[in-house]
C-alpha positions in Angstrom: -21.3 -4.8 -8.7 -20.8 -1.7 -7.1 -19.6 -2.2 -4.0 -16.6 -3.8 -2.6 -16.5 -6.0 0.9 -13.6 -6.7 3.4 -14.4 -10.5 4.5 -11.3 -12.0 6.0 -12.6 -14.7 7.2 -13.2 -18.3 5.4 -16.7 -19.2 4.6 -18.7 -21.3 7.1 -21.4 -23.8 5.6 -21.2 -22.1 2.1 -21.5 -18.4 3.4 -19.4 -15.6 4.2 -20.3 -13.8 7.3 -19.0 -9.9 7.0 -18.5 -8.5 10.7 -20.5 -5.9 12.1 -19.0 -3.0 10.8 -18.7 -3.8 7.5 -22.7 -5.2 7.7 -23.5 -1.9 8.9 -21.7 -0.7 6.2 -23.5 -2.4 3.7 -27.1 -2.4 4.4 -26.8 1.5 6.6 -24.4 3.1 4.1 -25.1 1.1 0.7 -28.5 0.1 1.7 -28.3 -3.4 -0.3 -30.1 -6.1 0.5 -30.8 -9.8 0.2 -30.7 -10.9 -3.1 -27.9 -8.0 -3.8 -24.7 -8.9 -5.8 -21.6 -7.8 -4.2 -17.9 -8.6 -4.2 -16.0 -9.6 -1.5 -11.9 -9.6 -0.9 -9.9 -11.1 1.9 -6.9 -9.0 2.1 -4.8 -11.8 0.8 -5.3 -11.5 -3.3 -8.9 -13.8 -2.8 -12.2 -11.6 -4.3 -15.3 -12.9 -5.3 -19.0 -12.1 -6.2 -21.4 -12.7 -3.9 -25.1 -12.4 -3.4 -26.4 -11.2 0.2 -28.1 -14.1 1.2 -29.5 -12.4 5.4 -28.9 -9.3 6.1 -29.4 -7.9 10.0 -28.3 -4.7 11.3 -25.0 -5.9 12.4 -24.6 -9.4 11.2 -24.8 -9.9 7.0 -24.5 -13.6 5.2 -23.4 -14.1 1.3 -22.8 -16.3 -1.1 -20.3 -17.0 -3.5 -21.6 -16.4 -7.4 -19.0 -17.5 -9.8 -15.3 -18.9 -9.8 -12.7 -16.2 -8.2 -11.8 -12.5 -9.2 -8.5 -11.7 -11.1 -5.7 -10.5 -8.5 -5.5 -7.0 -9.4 -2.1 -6.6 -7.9 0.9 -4.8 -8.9 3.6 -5.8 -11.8 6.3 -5.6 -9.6 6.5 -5.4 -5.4 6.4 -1.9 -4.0 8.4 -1.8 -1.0 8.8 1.7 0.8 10.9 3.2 3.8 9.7 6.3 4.3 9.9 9.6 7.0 7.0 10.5 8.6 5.6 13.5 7.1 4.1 15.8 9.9 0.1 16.0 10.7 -2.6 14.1 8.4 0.2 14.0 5.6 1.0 10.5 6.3 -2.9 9.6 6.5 -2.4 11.1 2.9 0.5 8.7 1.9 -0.8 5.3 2.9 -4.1 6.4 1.2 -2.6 7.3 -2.1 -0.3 4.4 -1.7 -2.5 2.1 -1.4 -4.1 3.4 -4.4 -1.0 3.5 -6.6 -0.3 -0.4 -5.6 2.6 -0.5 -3.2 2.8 -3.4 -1.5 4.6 -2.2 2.4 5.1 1.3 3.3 7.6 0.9 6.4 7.7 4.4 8.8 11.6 5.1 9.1 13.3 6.9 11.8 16.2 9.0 10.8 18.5 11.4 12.3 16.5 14.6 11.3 13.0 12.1 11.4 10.6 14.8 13.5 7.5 12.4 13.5 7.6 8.5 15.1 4.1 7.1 14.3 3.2 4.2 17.3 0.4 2.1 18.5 -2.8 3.3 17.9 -2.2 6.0 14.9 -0.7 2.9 12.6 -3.8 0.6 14.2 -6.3 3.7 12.6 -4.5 3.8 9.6 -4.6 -0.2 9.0 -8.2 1.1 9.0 -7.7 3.4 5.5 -5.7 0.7 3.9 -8.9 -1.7 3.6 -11.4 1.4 2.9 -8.3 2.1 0.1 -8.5 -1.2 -0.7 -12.5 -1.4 -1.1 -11.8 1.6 -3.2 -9.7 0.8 -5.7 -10.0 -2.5 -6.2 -7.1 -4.1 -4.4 -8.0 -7.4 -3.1 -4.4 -7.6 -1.4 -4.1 -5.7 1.9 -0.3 -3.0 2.4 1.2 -4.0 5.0 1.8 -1.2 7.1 5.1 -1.9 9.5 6.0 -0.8 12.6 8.4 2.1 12.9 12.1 0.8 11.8 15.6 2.6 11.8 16.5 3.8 8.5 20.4 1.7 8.8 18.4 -1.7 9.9 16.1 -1.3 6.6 19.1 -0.2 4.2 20.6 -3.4 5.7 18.6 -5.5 4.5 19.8 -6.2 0.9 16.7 -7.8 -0.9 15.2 -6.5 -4.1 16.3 -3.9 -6.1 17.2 -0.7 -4.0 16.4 3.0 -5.2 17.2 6.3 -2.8 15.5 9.0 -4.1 17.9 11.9 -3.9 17.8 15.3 -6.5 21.2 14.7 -7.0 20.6 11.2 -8.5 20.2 9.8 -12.0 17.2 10.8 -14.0 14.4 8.2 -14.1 15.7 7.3 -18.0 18.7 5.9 -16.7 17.8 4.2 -14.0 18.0 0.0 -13.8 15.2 -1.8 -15.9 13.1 -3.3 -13.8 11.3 -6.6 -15.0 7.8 -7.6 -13.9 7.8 -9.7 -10.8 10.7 -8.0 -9.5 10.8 -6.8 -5.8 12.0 -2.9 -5.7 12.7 -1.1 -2.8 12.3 2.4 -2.4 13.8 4.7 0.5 12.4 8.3 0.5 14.1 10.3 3.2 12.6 13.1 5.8 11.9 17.3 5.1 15.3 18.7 4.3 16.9 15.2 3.2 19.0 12.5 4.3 22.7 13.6 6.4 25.7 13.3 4.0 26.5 10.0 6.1 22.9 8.3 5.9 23.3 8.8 2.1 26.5 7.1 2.3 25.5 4.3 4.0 23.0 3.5 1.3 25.3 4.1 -1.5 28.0 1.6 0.4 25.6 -1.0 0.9 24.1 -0.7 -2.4 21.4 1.4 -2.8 21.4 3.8 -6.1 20.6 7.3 -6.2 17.8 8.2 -8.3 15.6 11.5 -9.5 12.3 11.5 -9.4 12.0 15.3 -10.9 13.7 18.5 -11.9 11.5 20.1 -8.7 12.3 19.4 -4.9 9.0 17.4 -3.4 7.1 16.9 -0.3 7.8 13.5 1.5 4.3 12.5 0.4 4.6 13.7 -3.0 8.3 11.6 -3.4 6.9 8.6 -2.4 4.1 8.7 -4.6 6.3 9.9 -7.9 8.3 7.5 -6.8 5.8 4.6 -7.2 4.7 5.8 -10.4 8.1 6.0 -11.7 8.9 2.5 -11.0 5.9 1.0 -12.0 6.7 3.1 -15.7 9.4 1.5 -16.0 8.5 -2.0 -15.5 5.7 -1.1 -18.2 8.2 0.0 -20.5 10.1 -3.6 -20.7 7.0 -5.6 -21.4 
């Protein structure tokens, strides 16, 4: 199978029934056809293979081959709060994110924030996470959340919490983290959180933690920062 199918709906008399954009998709772009074996994902960890049973310009029918697809998810729950890096940065970040395997990336608004994503720029990106998704094999859809204020989401005191700041501990001594385990991850805006957003987080919880010796982008954090905590989940298995 070498393509991948967004097909959120539930089948109807045995067949899936892609919408018109992804139908164009498939017979336009990947020019398959009936009798075609494809795979198919509903956003919500369900993935199958399925042969193309009609295909129309704009209108495509398959059928499942086979019992369901592994999950391909994450060993842990990748939640981030992140600035808004400025331009197509943060088109960027919810790409490679989705990639990596984090599970919400939620847009924060700080006191030196200079980007608010709104309305239709989060409604295109929704649009990356399922090409992202058809990508890399993800059959689990990021959520992608409305802008939040940075106290409201260090309020909430779920999961375990990680602020990435150069001045925190090295990646060696941070918390083990066990598979299943929900981690939070707050990566702050260009030129860093205000000595009294940092000590907000460290009052409510949060732990300072290094990602590397060298000071990154916000794009760059977020994704070290991913990799870091999914290393260390490896490590305790």
């Amino acid at each position: 199978m070498s393509q991948r199918f967004y097909c959120p709906t539930p089948p109807v008399d045995g067949r899936y029934r892609l919408d018109a954009d992804e139908s164009r998709h498939l017979t336009r772009v990947c020019r398959h056809g009936v009798g075609d074996l494809v795979e198919l994902f509903d956003g919500r960890g369900f993935a199958v293979a399925a042969r193309v049973a009609t295909a129309g310009k704009d209108a495509v029918a398959l059928e499942a081959e086979g019992p369901p697809l592994p999950d391909r998810e994450s060993a842990c729950s990748i939640e981030v709060g992140t600035a808004v890096p400025k331009g197509d940065r943060f088109d960027w970040l919810v790409e490679k994110a989705v990639e990596i395997g984090v599970a919400r990336v939620v847009p924060l608004v700080t006191e030196r924030s200079v980007v608010d994503p709104r309305g239709s720029k989060l409604d295109r990106l929704r649009r990356t996470i399922v090409e992202a998704s058809k990508q890399s094999g993800r059959s689990r859809l990021m959520d992608l959340s409305p802008p939040e204020a940075l106290g409201a989401f260090l309020g909430r005191a779920d999961g375990l919490r990680l602020l990435a700041d150069p001045a925190g501990v090295p990646c060696h001594a941070w918390p083990p983290i066990a598979p299943g385990v929900a981690v939070r991850l707050v990566v702050g805006p260009e030129g860093g959180l205000t000595d009294e957003e940092t000590e907000q987080a460290v009052a409510t919880g949060w732990i300072r933690v290094r990602l590397t010796a060298s000071i990154l982008r916000i794009e760059t954090a977020v994704l070290a920062g991913a990799a870091a905590i999914l290393a260390r989940v490896q490590a305790v298995h």
